[in-house]
Phi, psi and omega in degrees: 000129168320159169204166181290353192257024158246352180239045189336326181253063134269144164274170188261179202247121133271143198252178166248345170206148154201143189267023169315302170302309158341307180281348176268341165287341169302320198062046174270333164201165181255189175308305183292329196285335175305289188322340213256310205150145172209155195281302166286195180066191161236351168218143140213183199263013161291336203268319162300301203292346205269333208249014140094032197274124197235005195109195163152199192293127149279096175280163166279133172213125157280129142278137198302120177305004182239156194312104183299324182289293207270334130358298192278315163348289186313315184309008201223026180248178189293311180229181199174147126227139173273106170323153179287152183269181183299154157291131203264114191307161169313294191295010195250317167354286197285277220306318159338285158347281169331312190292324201266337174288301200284297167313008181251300226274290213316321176279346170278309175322318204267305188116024201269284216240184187212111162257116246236142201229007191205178178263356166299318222260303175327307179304328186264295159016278173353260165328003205233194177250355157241211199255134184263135209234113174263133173281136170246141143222130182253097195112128170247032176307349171292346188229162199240173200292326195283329169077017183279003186261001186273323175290342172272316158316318162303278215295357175246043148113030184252107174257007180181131194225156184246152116332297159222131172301185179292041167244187141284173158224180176301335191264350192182170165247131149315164151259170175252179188278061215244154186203119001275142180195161160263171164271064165219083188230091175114177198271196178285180163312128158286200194288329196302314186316318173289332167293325161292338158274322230250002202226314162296314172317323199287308209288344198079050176246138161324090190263150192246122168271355183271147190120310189295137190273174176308300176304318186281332183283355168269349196262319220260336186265341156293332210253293183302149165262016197235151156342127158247148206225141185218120208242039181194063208230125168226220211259110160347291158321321188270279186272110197289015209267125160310012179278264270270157200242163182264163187324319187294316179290317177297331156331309151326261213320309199315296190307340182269352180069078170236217193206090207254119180250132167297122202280118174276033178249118228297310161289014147234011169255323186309128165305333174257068167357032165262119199286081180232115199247054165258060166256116180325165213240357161297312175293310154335287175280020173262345193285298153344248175333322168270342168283312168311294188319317186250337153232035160077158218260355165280005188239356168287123140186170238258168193228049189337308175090017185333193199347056190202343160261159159261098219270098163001123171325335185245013165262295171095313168179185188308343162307321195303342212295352187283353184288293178318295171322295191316324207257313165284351163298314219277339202249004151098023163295086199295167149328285180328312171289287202314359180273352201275306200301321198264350158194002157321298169270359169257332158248035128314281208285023170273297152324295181311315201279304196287030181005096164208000000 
């Protein structure tokens, strides 16, 4: 494996997702094993430091009571639709929620992250030795119709929220895990839905569109005055998958001077949308290259989905990131962009949305 201190003029990577507080809310690992190091997974922060991982959205996420194993089970067929799961009551949410906050301040305590609340505080993040962190919550079943956990949330560091996981809420629909399928499934925002954009614009929170079915993602670009951004996404055209977003929706983006990262998870690079992580490194730059293609190199980078995916065989994990680069050096991806791809173009439109 390439490592960074053979490949220096790699930039370092900011991400658009990782599902790391899951496992520590699972009590699958603490605070200290990320600072310290882990056998497994896809990031800590030794790991960071060797494969040039520079931070990104932590979500806050509830998981769905069925089974990711059997799931992935469905994901390895030719076709597949998964039902959407049940909805998640509130109170069980916010308690999640709760958990999920207090592992974050434990990893600031450990010394793994800094979490950055301005585009002041990121930038300097950065620069530093541990990983830097935007609170994401991806699903907003935690907040209520009235929207007073949203303001509480802002004030403790939530700086970008998805509407919904692949599931429903009061505010919108998911897709579901279906291949070949479009995201043009279910209806639009509800009135709680409009309300809820319309209450991130003011506070300046990051609304996230991957997840969001087709109705909601026109209801929510009918609405925002901010950049769209869908920060776990890919290109439709390669991959027939309803995660995945279509020309038209990229187009959106393109016009809102917004932002698409691309998702390393193996059934939304793969063209037969199966969760296989023997993927050619090809299926990657074909997503790459068409995501550019339509909505400019300024609006690309990347939504890894770590420790929340099945990641490709020649990335493996964040350590994994010099392969990559090295395999877009290789494919005539220049300094420049790549310095666009890997954290550039996420604190533009970061910066916008947050008018700070």
């Amino acid at each position: 494996m390439t490592s960074q201190q053979d490949a220096p003029q790699w930039p370092t990577v900011f991400d658009g997702h990782n599902d790391l507080l899951l496992r520590m809310m699972r009590g699958q690992i603490t605070a200290e094993n990320v600072a310290d190091g882990l056998p497994d997974g896809h990031i800590d922060l030794p790991r960071a430091r060797d494969g040039g991982f520079g931070g990104g959205f932590f979500a806050i996420f509830v998981p769905s009571p069925s089974d990711k194993e059997e799931r992935y089970a469905e994901m390895q067929k030719a076709s597949y639709r998964i039902d959407l799961p049940d909805p998640v009551p509130q109170h069980i949410a916010e308690e999640f929620a709760e958990g999920a906050f207090a592992a974050i301040s434990a990893l600031e305590a450990a010394g793994a992250i800094s979490v950055a609340r301005s585009s002041a505080e990121l930038y300097a993040a950065l620069k530093g030795e541990r990983m830097a962190a935007i609170i994401h919550m991806e699903g907003a079943e935690a907040i209520g119709p009235g929207l007073e956990q949203l303001a509480d949330y802002h004030a403790r560091g939530l700086r970008s929220l998805g509407p919904v996981w692949s599931r429903p809420t009061i505010f919108a629909e998911g897709v579901p895990f279906a291949h070949p399928a479009t995201p043009d499934i279910g209806g639009g925002l509800t009135d709680a839905g409009r309300a809820l954009i319309s209450e991130c614009n003011r506070l300046g929170i990051m609304i996230d569109l991957s997840h969001l079915n087709e109705k909601g993602f026109d209801d929510v670009a009918a609405i925002s005055d901010a950049p769209l951004v869908a920060t776990h996404s890919n290109a439709w055209s390669v991959t027939r998958h309803a995660r995945n977003l279509t020309d038209r929706q990229l187009e959106v983006i393109a016009e809102s001077d917004g932002m698409v990262g691309i998702n390393f998870a193996s059934a939304f690079l793969r063209p037969d949308g199966r969760m296989q992580s023997d993927v050619p490194v090809e299926d990657f730059l074909r997503h790459l290259d068409h995501l550019i293609d339509k909505v400019g190199e300024d609006r690309v980078g990347f939504g890894s989905d770590f420790d929340g995916a099945l990641v490709p065989d020649w990335l493996v994990d964040c350590a994994g990131l010099p392969n990559l680069w090295a395999a877009l050096s290789d494919h005539g991806i220049g300094a420049r962009l790549r310095a666009k791809l890997g954290h550039e173009n996420w604190l533009r439109v970061l910066s916008q949305t947050w008018k700070d």
